[in-house]
Backbone atoms as SQL, in Angstrom:
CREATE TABLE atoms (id INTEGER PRIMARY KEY, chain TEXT, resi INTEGER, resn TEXT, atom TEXT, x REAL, y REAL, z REAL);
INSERT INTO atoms VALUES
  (1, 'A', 1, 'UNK', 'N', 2.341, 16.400, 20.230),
  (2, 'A', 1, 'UNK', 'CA', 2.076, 16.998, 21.521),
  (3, 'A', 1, 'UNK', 'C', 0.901, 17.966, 21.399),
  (4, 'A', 2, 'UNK', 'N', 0.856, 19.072, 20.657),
  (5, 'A', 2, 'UNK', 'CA', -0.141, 19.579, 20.017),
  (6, 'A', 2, 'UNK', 'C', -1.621, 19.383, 20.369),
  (7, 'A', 3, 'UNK', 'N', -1.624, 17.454, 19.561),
  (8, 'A', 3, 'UNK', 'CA', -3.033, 17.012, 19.968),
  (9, 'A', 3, 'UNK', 'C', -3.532, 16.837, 21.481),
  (10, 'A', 4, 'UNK', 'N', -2.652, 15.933, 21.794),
  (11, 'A', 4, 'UNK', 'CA', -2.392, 15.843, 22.883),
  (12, 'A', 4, 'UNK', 'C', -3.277, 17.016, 24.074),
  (13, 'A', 5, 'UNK', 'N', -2.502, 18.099, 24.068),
  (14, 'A', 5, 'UNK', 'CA', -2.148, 19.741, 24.824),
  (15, 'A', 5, 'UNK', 'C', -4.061, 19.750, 24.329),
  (16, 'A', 6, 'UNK', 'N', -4.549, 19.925, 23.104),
  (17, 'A', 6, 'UNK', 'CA', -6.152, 20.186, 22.231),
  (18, 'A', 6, 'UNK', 'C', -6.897, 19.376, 23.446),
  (19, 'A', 7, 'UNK', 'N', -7.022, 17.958, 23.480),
  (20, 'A', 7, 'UNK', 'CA', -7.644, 17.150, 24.196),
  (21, 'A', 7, 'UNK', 'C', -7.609, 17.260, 25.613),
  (22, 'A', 8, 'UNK', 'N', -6.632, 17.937, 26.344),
  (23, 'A', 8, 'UNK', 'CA', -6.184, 18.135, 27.322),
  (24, 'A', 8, 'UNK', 'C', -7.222, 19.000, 27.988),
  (25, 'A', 9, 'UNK', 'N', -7.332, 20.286, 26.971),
  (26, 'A', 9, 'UNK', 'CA', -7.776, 21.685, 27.546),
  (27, 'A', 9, 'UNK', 'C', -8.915, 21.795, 26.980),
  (28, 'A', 10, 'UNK', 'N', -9.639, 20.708, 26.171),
  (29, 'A', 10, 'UNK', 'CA', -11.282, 20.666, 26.008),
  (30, 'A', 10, 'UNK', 'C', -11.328, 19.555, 27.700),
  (31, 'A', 11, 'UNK', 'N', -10.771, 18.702, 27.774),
  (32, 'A', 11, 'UNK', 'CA', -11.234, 17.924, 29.020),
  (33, 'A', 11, 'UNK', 'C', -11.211, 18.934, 30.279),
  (34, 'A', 12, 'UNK', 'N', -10.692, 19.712, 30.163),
  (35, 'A', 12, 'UNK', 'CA', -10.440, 20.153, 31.666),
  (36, 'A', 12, 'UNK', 'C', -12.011, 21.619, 31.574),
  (37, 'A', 13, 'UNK', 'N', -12.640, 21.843, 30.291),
  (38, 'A', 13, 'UNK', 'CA', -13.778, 22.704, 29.946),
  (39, 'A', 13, 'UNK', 'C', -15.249, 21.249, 30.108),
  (40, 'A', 14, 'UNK', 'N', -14.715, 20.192, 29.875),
  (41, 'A', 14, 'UNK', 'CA', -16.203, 19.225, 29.592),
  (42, 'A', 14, 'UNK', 'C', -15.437, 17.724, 30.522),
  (43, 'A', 15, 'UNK', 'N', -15.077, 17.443, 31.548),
  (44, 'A', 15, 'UNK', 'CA', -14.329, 16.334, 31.588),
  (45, 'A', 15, 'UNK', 'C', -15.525, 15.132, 31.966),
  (46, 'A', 16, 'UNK', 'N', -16.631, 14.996, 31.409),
  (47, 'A', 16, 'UNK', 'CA', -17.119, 13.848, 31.575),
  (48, 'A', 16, 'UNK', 'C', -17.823, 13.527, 29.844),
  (49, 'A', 17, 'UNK', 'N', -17.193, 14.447, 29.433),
  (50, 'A', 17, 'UNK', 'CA', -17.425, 14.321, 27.697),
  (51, 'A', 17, 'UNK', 'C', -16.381, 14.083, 26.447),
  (52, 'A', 18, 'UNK', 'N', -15.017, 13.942, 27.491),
  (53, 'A', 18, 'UNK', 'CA', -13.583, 13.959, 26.785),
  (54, 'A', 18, 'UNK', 'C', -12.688, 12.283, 26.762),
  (55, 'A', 19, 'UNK', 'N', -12.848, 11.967, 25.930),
  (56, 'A', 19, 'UNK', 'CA', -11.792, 10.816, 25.877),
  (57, 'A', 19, 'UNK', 'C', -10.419, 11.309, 26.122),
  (58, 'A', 20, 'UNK', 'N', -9.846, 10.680, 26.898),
  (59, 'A', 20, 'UNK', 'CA', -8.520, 10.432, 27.005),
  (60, 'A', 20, 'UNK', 'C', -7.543, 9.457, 26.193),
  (61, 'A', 21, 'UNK', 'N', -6.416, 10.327, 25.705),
  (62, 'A', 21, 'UNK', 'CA', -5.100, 9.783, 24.890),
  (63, 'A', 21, 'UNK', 'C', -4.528, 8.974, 25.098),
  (64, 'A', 22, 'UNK', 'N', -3.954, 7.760, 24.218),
  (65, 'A', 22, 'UNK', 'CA', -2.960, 7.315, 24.729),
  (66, 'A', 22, 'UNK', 'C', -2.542, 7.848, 23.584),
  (67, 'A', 23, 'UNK', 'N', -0.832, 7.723, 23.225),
  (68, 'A', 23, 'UNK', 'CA', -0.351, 7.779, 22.173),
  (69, 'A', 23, 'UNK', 'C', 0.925, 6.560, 22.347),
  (70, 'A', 24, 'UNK', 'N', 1.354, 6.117, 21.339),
  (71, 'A', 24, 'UNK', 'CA', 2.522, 5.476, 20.781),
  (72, 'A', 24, 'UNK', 'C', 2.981, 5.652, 19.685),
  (73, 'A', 25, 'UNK', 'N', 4.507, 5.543, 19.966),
  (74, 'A', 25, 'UNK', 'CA', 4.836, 6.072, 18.215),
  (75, 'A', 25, 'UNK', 'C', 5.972, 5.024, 18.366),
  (76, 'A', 26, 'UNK', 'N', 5.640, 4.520, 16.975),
  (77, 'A', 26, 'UNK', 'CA', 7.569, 3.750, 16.591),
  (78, 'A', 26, 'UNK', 'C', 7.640, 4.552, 15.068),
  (79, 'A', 27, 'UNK', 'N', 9.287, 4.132, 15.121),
  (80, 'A', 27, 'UNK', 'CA', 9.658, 4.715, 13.914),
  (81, 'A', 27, 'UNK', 'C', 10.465, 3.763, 13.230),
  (82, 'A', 28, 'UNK', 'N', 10.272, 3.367, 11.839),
  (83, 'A', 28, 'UNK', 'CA', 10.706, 2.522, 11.026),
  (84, 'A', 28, 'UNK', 'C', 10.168, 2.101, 9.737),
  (85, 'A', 29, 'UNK', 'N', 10.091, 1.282, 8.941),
  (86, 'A', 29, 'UNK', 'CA', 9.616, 0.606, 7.766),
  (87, 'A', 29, 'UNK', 'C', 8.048, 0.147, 7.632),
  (88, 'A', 30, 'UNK', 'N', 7.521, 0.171, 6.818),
  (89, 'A', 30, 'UNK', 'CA', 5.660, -0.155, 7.184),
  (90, 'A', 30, 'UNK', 'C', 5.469, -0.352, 5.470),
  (91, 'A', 31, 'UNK', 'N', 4.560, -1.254, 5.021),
  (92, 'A', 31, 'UNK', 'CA', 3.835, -1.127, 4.095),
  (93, 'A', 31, 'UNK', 'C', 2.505, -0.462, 4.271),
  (94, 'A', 32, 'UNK', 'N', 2.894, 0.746, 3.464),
  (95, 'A', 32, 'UNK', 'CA', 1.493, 1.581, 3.160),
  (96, 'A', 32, 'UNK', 'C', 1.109, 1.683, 1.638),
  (97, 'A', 33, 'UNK', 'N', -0.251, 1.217, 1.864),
  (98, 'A', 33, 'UNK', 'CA', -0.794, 1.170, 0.744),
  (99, 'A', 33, 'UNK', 'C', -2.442, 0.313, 0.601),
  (100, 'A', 34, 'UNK', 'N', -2.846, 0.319, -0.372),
  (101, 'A', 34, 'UNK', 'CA', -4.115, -0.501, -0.212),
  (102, 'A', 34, 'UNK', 'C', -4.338, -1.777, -0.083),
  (103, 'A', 35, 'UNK', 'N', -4.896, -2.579, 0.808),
  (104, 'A', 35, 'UNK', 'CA', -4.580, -3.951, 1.471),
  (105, 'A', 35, 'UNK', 'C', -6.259, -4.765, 1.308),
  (106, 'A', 36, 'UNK', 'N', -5.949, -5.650, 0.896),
  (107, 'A', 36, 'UNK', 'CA', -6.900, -6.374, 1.035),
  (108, 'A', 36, 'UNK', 'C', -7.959, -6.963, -0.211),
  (109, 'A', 37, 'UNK', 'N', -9.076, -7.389, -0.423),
  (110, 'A', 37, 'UNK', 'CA', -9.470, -7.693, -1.552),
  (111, 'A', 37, 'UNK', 'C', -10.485, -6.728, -2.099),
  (112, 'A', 38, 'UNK', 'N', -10.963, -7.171, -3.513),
  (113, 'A', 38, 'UNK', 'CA', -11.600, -6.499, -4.168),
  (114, 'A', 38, 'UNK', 'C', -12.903, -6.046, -3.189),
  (115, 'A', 39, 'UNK', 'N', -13.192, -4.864, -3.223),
  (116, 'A', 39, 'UNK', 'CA', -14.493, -4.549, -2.623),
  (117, 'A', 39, 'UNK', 'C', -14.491, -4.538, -1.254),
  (118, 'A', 40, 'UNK', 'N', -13.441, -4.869, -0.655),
  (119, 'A', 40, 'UNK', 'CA', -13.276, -4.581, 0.907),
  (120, 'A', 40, 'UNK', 'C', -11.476, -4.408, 1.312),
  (121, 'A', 41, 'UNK', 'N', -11.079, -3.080, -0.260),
  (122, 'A', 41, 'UNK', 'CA', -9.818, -2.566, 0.186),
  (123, 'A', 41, 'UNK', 'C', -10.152, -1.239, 1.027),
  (124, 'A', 42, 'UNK', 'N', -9.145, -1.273, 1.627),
  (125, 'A', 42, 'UNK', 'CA', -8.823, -0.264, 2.659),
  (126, 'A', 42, 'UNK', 'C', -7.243, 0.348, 2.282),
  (127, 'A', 43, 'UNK', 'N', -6.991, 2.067, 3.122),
  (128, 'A', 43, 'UNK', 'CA', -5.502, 2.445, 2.734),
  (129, 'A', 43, 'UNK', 'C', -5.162, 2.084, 4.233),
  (130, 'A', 44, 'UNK', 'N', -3.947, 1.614, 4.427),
  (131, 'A', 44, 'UNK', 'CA', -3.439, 1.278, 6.095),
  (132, 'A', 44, 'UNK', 'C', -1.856, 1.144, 5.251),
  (133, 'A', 45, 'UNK', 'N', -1.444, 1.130, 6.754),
  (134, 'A', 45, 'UNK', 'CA', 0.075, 0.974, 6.898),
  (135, 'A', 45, 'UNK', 'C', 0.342, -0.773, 8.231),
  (136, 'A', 46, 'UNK', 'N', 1.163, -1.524, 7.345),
  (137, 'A', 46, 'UNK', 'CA', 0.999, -2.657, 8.068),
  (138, 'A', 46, 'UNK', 'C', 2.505, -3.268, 8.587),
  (139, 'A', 47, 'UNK', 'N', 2.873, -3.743, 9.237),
  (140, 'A', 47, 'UNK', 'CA', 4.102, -4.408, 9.424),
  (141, 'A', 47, 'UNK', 'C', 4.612, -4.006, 10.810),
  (142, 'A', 48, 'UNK', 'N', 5.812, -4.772, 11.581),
  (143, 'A', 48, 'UNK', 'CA', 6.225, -4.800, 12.740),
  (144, 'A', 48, 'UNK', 'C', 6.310, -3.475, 13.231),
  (145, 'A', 49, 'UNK', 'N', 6.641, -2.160, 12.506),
  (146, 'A', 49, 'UNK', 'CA', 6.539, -0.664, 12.767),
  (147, 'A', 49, 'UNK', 'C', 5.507, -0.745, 13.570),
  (148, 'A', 50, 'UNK', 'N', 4.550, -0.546, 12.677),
  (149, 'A', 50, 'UNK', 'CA', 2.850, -0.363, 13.154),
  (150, 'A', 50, 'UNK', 'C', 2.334, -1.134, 14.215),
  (151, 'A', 51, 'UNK', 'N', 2.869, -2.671, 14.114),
  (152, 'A', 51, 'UNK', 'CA', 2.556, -3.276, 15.405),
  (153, 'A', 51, 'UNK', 'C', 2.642, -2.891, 16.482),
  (154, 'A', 52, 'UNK', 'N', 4.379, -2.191, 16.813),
  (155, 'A', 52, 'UNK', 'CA', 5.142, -1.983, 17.594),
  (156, 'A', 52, 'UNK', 'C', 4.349, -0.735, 18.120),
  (157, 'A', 53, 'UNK', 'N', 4.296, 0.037, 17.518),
  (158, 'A', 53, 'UNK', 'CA', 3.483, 1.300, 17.888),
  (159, 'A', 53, 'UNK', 'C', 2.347, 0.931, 18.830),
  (160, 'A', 54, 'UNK', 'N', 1.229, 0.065, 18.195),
  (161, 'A', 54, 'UNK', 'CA', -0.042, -0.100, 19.010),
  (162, 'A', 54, 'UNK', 'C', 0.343, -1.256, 19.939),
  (163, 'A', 55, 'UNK', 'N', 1.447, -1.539, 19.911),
  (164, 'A', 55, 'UNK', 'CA', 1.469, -2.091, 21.685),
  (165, 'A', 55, 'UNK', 'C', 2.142, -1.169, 22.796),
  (166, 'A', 56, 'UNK', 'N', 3.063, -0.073, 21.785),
  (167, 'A', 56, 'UNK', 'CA', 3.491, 0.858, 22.748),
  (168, 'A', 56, 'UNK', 'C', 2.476, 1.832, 23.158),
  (169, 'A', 57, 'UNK', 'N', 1.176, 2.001, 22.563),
  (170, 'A', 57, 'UNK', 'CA', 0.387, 2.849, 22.605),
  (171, 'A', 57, 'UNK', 'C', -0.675, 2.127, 24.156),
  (172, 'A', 58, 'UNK', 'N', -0.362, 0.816, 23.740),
  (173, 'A', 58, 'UNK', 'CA', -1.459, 0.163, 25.182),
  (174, 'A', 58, 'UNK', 'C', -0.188, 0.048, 26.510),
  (175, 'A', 59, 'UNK', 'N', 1.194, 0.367, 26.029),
  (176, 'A', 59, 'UNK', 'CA', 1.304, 0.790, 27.447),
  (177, 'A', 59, 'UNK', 'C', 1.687, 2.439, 28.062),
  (178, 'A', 60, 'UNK', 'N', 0.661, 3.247, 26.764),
  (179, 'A', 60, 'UNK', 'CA', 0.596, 4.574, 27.687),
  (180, 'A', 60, 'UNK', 'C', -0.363, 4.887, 28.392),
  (181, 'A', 61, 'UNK', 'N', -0.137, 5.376, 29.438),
  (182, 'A', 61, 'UNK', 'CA', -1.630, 5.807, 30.573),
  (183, 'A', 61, 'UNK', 'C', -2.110, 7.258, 29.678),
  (184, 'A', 62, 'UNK', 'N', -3.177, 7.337, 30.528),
  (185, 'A', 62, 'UNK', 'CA', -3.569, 8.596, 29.898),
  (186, 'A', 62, 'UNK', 'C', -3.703, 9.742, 30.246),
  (187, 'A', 63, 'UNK', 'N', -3.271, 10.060, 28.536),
  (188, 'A', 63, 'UNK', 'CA', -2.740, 11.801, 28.350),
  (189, 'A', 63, 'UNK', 'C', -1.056, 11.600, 28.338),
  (190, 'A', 64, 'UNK', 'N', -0.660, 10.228, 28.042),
  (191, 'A', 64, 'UNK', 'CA', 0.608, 10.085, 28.135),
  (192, 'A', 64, 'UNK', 'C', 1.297, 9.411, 26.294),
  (193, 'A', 65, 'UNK', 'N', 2.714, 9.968, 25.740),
  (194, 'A', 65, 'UNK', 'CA', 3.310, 9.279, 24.458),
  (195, 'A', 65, 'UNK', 'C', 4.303, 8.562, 24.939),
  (196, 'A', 66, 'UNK', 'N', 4.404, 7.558, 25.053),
  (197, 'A', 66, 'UNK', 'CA', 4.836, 6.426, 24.769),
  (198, 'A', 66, 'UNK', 'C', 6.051, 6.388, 23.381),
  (199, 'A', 67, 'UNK', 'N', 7.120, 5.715, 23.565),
  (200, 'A', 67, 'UNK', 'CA', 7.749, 6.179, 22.228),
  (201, 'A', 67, 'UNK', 'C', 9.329, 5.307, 22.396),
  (202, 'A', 68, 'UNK', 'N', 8.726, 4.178, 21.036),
  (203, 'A', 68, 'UNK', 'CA', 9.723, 3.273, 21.058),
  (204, 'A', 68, 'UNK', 'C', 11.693, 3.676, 20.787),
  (205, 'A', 69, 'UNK', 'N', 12.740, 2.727, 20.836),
  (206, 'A', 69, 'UNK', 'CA', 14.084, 2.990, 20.686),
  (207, 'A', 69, 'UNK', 'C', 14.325, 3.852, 19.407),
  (208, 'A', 70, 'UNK', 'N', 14.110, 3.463, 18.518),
  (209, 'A', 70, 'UNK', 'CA', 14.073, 3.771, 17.279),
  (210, 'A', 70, 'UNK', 'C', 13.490, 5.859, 17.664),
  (211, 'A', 71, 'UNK', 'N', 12.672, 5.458, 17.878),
  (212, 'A', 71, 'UNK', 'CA', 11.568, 6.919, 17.921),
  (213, 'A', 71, 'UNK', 'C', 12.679, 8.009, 18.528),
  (214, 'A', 72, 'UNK', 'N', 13.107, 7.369, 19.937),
  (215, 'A', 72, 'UNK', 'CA', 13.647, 8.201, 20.886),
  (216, 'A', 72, 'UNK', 'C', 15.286, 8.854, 20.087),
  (217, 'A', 73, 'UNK', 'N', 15.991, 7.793, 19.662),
  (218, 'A', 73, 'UNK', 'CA', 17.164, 7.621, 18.957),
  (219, 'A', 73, 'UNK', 'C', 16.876, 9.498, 18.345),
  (220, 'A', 74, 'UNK', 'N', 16.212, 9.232, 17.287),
  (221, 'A', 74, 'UNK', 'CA', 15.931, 10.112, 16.165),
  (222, 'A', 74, 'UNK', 'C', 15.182, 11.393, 16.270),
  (223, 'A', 75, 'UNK', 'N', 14.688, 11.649, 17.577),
  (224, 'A', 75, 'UNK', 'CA', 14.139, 12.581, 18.349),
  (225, 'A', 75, 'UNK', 'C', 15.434, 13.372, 18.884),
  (226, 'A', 76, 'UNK', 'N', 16.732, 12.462, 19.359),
  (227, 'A', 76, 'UNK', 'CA', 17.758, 13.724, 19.621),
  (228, 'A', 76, 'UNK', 'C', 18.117, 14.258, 20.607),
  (229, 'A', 77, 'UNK', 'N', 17.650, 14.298, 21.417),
  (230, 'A', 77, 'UNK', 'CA', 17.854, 15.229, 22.348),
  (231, 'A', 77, 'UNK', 'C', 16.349, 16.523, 21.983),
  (232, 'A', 78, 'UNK', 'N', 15.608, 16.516, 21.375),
  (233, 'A', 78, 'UNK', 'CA', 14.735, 17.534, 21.020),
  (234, 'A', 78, 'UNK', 'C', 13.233, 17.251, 22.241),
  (235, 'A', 79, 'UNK', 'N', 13.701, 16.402, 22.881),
  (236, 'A', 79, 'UNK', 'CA', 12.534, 16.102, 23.787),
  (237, 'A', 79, 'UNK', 'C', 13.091, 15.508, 25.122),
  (238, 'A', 80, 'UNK', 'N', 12.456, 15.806, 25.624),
  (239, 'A', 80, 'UNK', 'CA', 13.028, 14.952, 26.998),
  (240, 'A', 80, 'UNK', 'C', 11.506, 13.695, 27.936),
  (241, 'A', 81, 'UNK', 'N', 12.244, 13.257, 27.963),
  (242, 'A', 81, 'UNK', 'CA', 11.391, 11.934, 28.951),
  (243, 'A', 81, 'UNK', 'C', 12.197, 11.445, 29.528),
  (244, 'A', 82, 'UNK', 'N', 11.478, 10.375, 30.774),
  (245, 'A', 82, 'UNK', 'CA', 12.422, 9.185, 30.933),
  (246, 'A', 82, 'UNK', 'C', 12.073, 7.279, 30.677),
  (247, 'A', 83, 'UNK', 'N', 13.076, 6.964, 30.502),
  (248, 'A', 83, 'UNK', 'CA', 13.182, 5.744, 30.323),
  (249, 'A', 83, 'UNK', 'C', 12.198, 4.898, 31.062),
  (250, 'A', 84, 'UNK', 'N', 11.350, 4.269, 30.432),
  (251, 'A', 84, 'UNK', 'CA', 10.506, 3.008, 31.352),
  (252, 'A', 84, 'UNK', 'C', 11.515, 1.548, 31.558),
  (253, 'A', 85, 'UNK', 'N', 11.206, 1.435, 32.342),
  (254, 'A', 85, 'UNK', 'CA', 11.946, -0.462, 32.302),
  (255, 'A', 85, 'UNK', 'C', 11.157, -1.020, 31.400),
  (256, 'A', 86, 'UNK', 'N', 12.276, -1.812, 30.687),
  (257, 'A', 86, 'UNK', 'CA', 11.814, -2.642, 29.755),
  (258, 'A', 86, 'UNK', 'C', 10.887, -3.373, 29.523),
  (259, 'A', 87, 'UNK', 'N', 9.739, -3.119, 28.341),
  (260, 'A', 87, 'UNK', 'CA', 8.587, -3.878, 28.434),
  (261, 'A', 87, 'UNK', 'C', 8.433, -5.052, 27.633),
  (262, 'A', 88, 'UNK', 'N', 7.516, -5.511, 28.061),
  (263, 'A', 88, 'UNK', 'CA', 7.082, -7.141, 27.588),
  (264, 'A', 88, 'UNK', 'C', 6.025, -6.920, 26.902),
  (265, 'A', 89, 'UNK', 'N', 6.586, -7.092, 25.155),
  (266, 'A', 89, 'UNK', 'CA', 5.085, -6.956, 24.529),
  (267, 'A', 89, 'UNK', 'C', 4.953, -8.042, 23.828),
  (268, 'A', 90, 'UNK', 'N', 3.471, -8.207, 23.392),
  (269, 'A', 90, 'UNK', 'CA', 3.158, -9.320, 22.675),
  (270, 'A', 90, 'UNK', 'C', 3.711, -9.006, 21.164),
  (271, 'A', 91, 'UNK', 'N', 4.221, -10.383, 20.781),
  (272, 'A', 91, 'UNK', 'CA', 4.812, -10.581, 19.213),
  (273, 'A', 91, 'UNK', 'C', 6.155, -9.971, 19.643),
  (274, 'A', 92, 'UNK', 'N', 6.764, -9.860, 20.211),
  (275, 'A', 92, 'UNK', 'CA', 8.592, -9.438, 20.675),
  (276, 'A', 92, 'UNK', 'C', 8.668, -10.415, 21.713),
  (277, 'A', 93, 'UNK', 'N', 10.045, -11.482, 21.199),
  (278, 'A', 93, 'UNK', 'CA', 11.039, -12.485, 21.871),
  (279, 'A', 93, 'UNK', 'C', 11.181, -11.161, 23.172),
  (280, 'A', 94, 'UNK', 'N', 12.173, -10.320, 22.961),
  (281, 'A', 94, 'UNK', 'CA', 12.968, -9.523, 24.007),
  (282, 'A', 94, 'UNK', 'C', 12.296, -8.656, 24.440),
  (283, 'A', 95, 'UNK', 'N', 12.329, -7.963, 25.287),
  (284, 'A', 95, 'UNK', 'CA', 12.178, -6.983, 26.384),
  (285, 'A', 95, 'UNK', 'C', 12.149, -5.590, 25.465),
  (286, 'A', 96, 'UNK', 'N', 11.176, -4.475, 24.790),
  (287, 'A', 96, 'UNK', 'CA', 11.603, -3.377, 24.324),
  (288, 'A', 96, 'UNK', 'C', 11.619, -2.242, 25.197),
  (289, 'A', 97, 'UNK', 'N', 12.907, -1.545, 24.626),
  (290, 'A', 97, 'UNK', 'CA', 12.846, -0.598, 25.570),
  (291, 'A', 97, 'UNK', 'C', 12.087, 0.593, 24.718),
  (292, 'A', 98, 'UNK', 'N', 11.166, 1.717, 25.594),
  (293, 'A', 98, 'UNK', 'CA', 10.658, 2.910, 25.445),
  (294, 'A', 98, 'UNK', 'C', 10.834, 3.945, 26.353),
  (295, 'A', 99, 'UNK', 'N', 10.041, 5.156, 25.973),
  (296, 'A', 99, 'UNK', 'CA', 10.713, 6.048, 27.152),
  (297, 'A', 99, 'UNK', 'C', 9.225, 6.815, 27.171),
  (298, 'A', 100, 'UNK', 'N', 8.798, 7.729, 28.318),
  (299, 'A', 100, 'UNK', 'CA', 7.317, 8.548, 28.323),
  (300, 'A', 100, 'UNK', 'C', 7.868, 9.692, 27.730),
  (301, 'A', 101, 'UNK', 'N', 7.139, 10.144, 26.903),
  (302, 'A', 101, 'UNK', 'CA', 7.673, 12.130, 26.342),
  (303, 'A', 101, 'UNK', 'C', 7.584, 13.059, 27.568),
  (304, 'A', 102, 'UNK', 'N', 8.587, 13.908, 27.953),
  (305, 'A', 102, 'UNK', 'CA', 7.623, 15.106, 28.704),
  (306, 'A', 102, 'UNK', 'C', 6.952, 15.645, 27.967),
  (307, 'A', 103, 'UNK', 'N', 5.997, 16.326, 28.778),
  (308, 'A', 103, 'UNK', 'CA', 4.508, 17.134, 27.758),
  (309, 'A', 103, 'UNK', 'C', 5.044, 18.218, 26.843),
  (310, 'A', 104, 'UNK', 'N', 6.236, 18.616, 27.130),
  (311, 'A', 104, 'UNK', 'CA', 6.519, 19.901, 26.041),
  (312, 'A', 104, 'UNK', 'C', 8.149, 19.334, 25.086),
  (313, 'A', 105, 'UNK', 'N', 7.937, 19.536, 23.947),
  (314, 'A', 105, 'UNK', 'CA', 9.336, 19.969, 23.460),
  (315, 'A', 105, 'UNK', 'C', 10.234, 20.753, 23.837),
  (316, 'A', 106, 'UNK', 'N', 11.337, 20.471, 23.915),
  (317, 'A', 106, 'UNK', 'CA', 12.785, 21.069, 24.068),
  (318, 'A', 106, 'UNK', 'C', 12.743, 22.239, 23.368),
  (319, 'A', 107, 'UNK', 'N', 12.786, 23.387, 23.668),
  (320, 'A', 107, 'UNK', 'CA', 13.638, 24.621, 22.289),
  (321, 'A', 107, 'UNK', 'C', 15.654, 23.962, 22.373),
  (322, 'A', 108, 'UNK', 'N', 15.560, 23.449, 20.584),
  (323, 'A', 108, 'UNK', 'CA', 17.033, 23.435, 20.773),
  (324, 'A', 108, 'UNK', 'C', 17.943, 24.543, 20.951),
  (325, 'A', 109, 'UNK', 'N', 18.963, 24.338, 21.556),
  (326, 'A', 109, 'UNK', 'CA', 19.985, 25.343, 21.804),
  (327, 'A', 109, 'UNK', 'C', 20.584, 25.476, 20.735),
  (328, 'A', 110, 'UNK', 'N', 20.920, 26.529, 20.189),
  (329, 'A', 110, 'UNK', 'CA', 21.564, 27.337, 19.518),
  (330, 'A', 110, 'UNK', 'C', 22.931, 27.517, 19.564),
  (331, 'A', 111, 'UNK', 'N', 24.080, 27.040, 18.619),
  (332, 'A', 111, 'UNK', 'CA', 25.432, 27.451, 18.711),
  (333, 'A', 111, 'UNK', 'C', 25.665, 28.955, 18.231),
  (334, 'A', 112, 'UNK', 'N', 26.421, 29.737, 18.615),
  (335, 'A', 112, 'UNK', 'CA', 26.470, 30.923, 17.686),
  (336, 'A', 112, 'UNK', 'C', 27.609, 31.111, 17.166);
């Protein structure tokens, strides 16, 4: 959110000089590490995680996070958004569900 909030409040000082965000996040399993052949390796992180992410990332508008089942699950209650209807992405048989972040984090509540 952070970045997000950074990009936000240089656009609103220069807004015909500011790219706009999307973000997506999934959370899960990825091979990270160096990929590819001699002399044209690269470090990346590769697999259905990562996929999943950059298709959830093309369906955030902008200045908006995007943020797959998995993501939301493990987030907690520490954020609030709401639920999009189920999307249709490329390389997924089924329907995934995601949800939009609100722009700020939750302060968790405190038991005493």
């Amino acid at each position: 959110v952070s970045l997000r909030d950074a990009i936000e409040e240089l656009g609103a000082r220069r807004p015909d000089a500011t790219p706009r965000l999307h973000i997506g996040v999934s959370t899960g399993p990825a091979f990270v590490g160096s990929v590819g052949a001699a002399g044209r390796r690269s470090f990346s992180a590769i697999g259905d995680t990562t996929n999943l992410g950059a298709r959830l990332l093309g369906a955030a508008g902008p200045g908006e996070i995007v943020v797959g089942e998995a993501t939301w699950t493990r987030l907690g209650g520490v954020a609030g958004g709401e639920a999009l209807e189920p999307l249709r992405l490329k390389g997924k048989r089924d329907p995934v569900l995601a949800w939009r972040l609100e722009p700020y984090l939750r302060t968790p509540s405190r038991v005493g």
